[in-house]
N, C-alpha and C positions, 0 to 999 in steps of 0.2 A: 116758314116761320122766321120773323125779323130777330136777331138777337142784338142785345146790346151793343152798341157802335154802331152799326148798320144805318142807323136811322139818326143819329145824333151824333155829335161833336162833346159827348159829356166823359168822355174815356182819360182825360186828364183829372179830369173831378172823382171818379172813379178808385182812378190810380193814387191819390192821396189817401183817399178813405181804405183802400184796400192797403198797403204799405203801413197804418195805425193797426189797421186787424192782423196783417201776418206777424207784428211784430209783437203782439200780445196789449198791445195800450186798451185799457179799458174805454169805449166810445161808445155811444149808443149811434149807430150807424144813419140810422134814417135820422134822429135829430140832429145830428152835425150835419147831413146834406142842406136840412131846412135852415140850419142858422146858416150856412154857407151860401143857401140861394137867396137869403133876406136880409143877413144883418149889417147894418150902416156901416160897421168898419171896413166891409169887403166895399160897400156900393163906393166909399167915399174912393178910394184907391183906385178901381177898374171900372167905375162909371155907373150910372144912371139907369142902363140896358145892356149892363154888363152879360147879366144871365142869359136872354134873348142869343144873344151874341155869340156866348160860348155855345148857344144850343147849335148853333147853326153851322158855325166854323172852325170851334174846337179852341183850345189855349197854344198861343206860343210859350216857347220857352222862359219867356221874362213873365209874364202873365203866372204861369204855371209857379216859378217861385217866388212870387207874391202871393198867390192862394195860398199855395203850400207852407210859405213863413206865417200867413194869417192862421191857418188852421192848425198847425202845430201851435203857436202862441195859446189860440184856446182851449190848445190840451193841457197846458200851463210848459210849454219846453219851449227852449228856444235854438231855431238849429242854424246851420252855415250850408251857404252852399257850395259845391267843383262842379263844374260842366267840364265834360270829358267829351274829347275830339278824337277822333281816330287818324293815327298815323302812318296804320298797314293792319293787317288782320291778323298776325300774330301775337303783337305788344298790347290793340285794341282787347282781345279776349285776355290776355294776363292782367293787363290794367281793370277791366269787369272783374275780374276775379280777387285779386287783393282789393279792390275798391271795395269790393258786396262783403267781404272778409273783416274790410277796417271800419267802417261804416256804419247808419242805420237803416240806409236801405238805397237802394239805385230808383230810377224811374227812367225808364229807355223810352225813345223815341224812335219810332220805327216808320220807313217811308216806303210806298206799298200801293197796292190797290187801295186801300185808302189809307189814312196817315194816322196812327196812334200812338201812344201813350200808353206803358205799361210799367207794373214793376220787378222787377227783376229777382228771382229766386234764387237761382242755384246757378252756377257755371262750370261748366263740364271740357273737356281736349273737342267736342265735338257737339255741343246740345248747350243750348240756352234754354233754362224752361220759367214761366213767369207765375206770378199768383197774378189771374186777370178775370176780366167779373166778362169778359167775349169771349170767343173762340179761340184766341191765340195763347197756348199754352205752354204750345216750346217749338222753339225753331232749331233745325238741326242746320249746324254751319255748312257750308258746302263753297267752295273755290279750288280752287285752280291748281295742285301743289305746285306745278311748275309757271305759273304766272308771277308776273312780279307782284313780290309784295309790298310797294310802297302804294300800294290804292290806298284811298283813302278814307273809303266807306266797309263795313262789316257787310257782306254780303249774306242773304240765310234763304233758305227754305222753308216756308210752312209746310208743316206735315200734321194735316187733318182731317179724318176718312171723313167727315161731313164735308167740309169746305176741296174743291181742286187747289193744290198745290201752285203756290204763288213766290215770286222771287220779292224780298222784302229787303229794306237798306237797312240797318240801325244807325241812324243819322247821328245820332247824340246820347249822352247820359247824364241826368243832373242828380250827384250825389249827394244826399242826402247829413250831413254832420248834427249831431243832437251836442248842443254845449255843455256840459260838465255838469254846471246850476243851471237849476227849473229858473222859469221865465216868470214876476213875479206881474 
């Protein structure tokens, strides 16, 4: 059975709409996907065959917050973005962790058997775990203790008795800031 991701590049589109629900924003889910697959403010910004597009190849990071400042606008907020880089695997999980703490939400990007988009829940000494509409739920950190830790990528394990365990990167994180005043 195919689940969500598998078959599409819509796990960024997802991760917005999911990110409004964990956070309690009142949305009517399936009508914000539809204004988001049709409405003229998004086509004029990312194109003509913008949707096609995303179905096929997924959003980059600049893409993603562009949707993402579109569709929070139409929840009436207006946010800021930080993309967060990782410096070694120690600072990167403290930084997730007062980030997801000070914030209104994270959206991790993770680089893998195939490349997602997800948003980030909880942060643990040893366990990432996500609100995510696929199978990836939480990855449990795993390295090296005694490797250096200037890498520069979070390294992680899925751990999921349906899916074989896979070695995944968390390439990036774009944090989320909701501005003070609603968006008028």
């Amino acid at each position: 059975m195919a689940k969500q991701g598998e078959l599409d590049g819509l796990c960024g589109m997802y991760s917005i709409v999911n990110l409004l629900e964990l956070k309690g924003v009142p949305v009517d889910s399936e009508e914000l996907v539809r204004w988001i697959a049709t409405s003229d403010d998004v086509i004029a910004v990312m194109g003509d065959n913008w949707f096609g597009r995303v179905f096929a190849d997924g959003l980059d990071m600049d893409e993603l917050q562009i949707l993402t400042e579109l569709v929070f606008k139409k929840c009436g907020m207006s946010v800021t973005f930080e993309v967060m880089e990782w410096t070694n695997i120690t600072t990167g999980v403290r930084d997730l962790r007062e980030s997801l703490d000070e914030s209104f939400g994270i959206i991790v990007g993770m680089d893998g058997l195939c490349d997602h988009w997800t948003v980030l829940k909880r942060v643990s000494k040893d366990k990432l775990t996500f609100y995510d509409s696929g199978s990836r739920k939480e990855l449990i950190l795993s390295f090296d203790k005694d490797a250096d830790e200037s890498i520069d990528i979070i390294r992680c394990c899925k751990h999921d008795k349906n899916i074989p365990d896979n070695e995944y990167i968390l390439s990036n994180a774009l944090v989320i800031k909701i501005n003070p005043k609603k968006h008028r």
